[in-house]
TORDO-574939 format. One record per residue: x, y, z of N, C-alpha, C in turn. Coordinates in pm, whole numbers, padded with zeros to 5 digits, always signed. Atoms other than C-alpha are relative to their C-alpha. Layout:
<recs>
XYZXYZXYZ...
</recs>
This chain:
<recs>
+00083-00119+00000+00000+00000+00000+00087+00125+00000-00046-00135+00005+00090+00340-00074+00028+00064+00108+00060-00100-00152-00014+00510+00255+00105-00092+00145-00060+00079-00146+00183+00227+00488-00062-00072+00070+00119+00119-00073-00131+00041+00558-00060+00093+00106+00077-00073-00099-00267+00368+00760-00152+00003-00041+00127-00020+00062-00584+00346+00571-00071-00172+00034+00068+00104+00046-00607-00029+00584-00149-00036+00067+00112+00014-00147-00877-00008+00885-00125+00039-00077+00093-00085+00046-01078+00228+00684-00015-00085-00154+00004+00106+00112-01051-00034+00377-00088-00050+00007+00072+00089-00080-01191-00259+00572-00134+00000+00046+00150-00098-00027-01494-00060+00656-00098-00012-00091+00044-00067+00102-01570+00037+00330-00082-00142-00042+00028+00117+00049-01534-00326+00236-00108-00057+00077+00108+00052-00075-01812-00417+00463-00165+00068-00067+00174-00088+00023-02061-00145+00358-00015-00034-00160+00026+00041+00141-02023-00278-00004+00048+00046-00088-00063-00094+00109-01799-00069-00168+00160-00096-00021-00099+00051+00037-01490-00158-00366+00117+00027+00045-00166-00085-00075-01226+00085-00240-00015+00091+00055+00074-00100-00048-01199+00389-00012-00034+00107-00061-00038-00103+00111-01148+00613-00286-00177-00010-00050+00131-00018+00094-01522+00514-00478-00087+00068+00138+00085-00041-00176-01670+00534-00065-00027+00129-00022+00006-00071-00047-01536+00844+00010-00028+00106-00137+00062-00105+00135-01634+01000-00360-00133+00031+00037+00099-00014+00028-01942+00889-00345-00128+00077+00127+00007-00121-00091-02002+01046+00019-00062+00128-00023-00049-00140-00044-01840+01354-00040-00123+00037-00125+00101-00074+00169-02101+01403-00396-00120-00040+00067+00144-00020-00056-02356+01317-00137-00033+00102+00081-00007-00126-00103-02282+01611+00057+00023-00077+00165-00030+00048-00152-02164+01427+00377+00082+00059-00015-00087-00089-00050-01964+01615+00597+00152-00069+00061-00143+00071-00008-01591+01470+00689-00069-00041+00144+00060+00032-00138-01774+01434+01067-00077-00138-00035+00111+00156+00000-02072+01221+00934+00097-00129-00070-00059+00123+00077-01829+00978+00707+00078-00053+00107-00105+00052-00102-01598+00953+01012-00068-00084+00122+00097+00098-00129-01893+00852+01229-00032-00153-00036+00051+00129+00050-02032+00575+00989+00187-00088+00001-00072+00122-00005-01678+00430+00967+00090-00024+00151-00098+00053-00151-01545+00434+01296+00092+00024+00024-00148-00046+00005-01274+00657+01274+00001+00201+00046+00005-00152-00024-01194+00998+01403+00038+00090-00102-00030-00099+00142-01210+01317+01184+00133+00033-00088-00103-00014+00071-00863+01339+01120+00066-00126-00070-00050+00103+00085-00819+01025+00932-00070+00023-00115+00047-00035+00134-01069+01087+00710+00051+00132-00082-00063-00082+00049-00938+01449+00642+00119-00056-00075-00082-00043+00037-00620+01327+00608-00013-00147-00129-00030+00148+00121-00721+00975+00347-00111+00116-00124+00046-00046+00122-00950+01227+00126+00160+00065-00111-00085-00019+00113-00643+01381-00027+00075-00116-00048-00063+00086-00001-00456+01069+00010-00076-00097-00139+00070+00088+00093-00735+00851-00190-00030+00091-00150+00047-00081+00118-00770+01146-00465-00107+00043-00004+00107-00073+00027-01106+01239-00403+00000+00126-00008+00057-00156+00057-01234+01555-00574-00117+00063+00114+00080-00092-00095-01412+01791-00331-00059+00070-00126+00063-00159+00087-01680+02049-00482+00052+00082+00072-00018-00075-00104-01629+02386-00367-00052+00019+00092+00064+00003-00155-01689+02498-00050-00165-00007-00026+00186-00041+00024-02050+02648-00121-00032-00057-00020+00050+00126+00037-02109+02371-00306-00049-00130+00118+00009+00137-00095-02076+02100-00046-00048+00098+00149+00065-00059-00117-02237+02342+00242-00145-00043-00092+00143+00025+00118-02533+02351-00019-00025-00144+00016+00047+00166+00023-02563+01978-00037-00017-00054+00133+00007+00062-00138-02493+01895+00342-00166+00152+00072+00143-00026-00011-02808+02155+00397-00102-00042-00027+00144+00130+00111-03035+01975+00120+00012-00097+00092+00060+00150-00075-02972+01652+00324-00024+00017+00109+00071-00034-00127-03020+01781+00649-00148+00046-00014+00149-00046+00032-03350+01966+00516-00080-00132+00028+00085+00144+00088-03432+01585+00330-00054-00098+00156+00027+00112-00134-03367+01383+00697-00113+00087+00078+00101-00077-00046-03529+01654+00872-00166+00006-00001+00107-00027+00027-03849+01637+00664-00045-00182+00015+00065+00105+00010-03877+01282+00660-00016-00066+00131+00017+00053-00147-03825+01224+01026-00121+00077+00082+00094-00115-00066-04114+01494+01091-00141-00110-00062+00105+00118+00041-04285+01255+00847-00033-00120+00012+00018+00161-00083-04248+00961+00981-00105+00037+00158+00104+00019-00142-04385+01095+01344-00134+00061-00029+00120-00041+00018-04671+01237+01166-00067-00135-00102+00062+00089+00044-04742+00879+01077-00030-00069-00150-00033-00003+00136-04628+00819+00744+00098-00094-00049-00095+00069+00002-04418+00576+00604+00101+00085-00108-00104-00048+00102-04239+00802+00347-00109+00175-00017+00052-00150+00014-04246+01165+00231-00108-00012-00135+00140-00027+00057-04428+01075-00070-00137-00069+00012+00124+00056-00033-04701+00896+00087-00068+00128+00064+00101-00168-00053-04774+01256+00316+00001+00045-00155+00007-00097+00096-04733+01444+00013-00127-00020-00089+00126+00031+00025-05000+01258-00149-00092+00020+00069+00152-00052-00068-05289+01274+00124+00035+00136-00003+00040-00124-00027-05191+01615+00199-00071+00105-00105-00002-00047+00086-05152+01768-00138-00176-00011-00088+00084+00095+00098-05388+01511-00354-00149-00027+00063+00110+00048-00066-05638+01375-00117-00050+00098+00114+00026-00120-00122-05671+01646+00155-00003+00164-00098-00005-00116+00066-05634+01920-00091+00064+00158+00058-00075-00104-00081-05390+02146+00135+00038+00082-00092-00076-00086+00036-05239+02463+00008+00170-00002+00028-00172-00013-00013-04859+02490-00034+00087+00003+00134-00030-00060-00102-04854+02712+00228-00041-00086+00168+00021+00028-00127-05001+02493+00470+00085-00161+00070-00158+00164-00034-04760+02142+00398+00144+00072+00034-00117-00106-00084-04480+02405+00471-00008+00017+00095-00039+00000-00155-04571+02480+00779-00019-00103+00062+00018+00133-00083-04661+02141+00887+00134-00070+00016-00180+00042-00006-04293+02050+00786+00071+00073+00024-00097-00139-00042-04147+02354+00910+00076+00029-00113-00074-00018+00086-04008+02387+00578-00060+00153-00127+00019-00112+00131-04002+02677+00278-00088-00044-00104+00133+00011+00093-04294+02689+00051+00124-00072-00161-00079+00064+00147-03980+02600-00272+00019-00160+00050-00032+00136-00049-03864+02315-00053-00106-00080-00021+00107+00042+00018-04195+02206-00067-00039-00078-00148+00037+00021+00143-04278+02240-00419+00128-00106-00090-00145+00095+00063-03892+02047-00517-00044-00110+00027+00009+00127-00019-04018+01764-00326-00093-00027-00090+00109+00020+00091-04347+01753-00500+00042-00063-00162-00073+00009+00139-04125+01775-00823+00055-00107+00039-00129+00122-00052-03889+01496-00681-00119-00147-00018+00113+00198+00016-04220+01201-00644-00074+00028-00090+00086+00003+00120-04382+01351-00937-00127+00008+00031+00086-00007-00067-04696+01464-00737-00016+00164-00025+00074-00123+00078-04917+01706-00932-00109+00053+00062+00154-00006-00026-05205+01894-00853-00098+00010-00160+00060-00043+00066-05453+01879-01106-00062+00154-00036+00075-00099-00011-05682+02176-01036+00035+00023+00116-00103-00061-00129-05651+02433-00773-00120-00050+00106+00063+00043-00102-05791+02365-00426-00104+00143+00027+00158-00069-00050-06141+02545-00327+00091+00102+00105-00097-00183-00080-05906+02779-00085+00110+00071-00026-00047-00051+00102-05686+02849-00360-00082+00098-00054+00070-00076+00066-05962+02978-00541-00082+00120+00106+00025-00095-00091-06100+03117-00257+00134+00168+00055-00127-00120-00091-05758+03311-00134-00031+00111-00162+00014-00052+00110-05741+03404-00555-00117+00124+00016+00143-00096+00022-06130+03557-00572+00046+00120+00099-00021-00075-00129-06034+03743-00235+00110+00079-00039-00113-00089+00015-05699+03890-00387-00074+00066-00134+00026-00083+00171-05871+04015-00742-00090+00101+00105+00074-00097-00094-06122+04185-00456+00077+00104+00016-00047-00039-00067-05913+04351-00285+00127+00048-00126-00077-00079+00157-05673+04454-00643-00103+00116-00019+00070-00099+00069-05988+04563-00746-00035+00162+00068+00091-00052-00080-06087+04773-00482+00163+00118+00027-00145-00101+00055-05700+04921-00484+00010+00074-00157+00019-00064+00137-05767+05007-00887-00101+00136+00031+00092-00076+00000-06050+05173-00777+00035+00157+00065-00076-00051-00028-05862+05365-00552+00087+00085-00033-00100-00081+00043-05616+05486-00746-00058+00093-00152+00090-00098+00128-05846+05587-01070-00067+00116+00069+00069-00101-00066-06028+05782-00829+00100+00129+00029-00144-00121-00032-05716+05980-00703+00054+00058-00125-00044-00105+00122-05613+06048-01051-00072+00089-00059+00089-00077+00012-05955+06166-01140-00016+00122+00057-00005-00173-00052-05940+06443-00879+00115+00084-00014-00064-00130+00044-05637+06554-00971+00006+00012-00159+00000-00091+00228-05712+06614-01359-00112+00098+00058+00115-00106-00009-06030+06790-01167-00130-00047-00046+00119+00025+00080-06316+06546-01241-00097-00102+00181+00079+00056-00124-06548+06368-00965+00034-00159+00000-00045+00164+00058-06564+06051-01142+00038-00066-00113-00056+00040+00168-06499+05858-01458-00174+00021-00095+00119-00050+00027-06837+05929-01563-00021+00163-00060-00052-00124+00013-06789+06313-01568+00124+00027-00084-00139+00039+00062-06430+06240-01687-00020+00006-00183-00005+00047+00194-06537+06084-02037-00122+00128-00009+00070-00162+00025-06803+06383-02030+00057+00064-00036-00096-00081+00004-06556+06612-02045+00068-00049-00135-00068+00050+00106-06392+06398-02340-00085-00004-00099+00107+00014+00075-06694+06362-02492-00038+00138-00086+00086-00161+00046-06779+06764-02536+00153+00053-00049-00121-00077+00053-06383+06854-02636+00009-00072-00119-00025+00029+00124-06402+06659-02929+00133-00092-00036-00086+00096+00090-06186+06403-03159+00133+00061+00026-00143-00134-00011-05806+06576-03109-00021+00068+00070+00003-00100-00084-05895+06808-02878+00095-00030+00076-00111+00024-00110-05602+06872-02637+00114-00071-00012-00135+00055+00120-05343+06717-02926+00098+00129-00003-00105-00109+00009-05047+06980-02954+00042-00030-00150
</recs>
């Protein structure tokens, strides 16, 4: 061996969990976003062996950001599925189905049940291929309730422009357009 047989322990490991060498292991790890802590836990070795066999075995690191980014995603992923499991579930896309599909929840409300971000949400959805057809009755409800409440801001603001051209309402307004004629007020 290259290394002096300091690795052979961690060989040995690897070779148990089903892998060929430590080198494919600790690739395939590190492109899972495990952290040099969690790989050192599963094999039974303290952090500074693994630090010091990743350069040793050649594995390619992403950059930093990169591999913070990925060890977040899987913390999010365990996170959501261990929330889903005690909410009686055998998998995330079995909730995702009643909630989504059969319960007809809003986005906003499987987010907060998973303590998670309304995108996080929607990725998983994307991830088991779990569509909504049509929108949910308090979709349409929240919708009707926001064109209200637009409308009622339009109204609002036509009105305010109306008094300052100097007219009451839009009624009076096109009056006024009506009696100046075709071009009138063209330069």
């Amino acid at each position: 061996m290259v290394d002096g047989g300091r690795d052979r322990r961690l060989e040995e490991r690897v070779a148990a969990l089903g892998f060929e060498d430590l080198r494919g292991y600790l690739q395939a790890r590190c492109d899972a976003g495990s952290s040099v802590s969690r790989i050192a836990a599963e094999l039974g070795a303290p952090d500074w062996q693994i630090s010091g066999a990743l350069p040793r075995s050649g594995v390619r690191l992403a950059p930093r950001r990169q591999r913070l980014a990925a060890q977040r995603q899987r913390y999010t992923q365990e996170r959501i599925a261990a929330r889903v499991t005690t909410l009686g579930f055998a998998d995330v896309a079995t909730y995702l189905a009643d909630r989504v599909l059969e319960r007809a929840w809003l986005l906003a409300e499987v987010a907060a049940e998973l303590a998670a971000h309304r995108l996080t949400v929607r990725r998983l959805l994307d991830r088991h291929g779990i569509r909504r057809v049509r929108r949910t009755p308090a979709e349409r409800t929240t919708s009707e309730s926001g064109r209200r409440v637009q409308w009622v801001s339009w109204q609002a603001r036509r009105a305010a422009r109306l008094a300052e051209l100097g007219f009451e309402d839009l009624a009076t307004y096109q009056q006024g357009l009506a009696h100046r004629g075709p071009g009138a007020g063209k330069d």
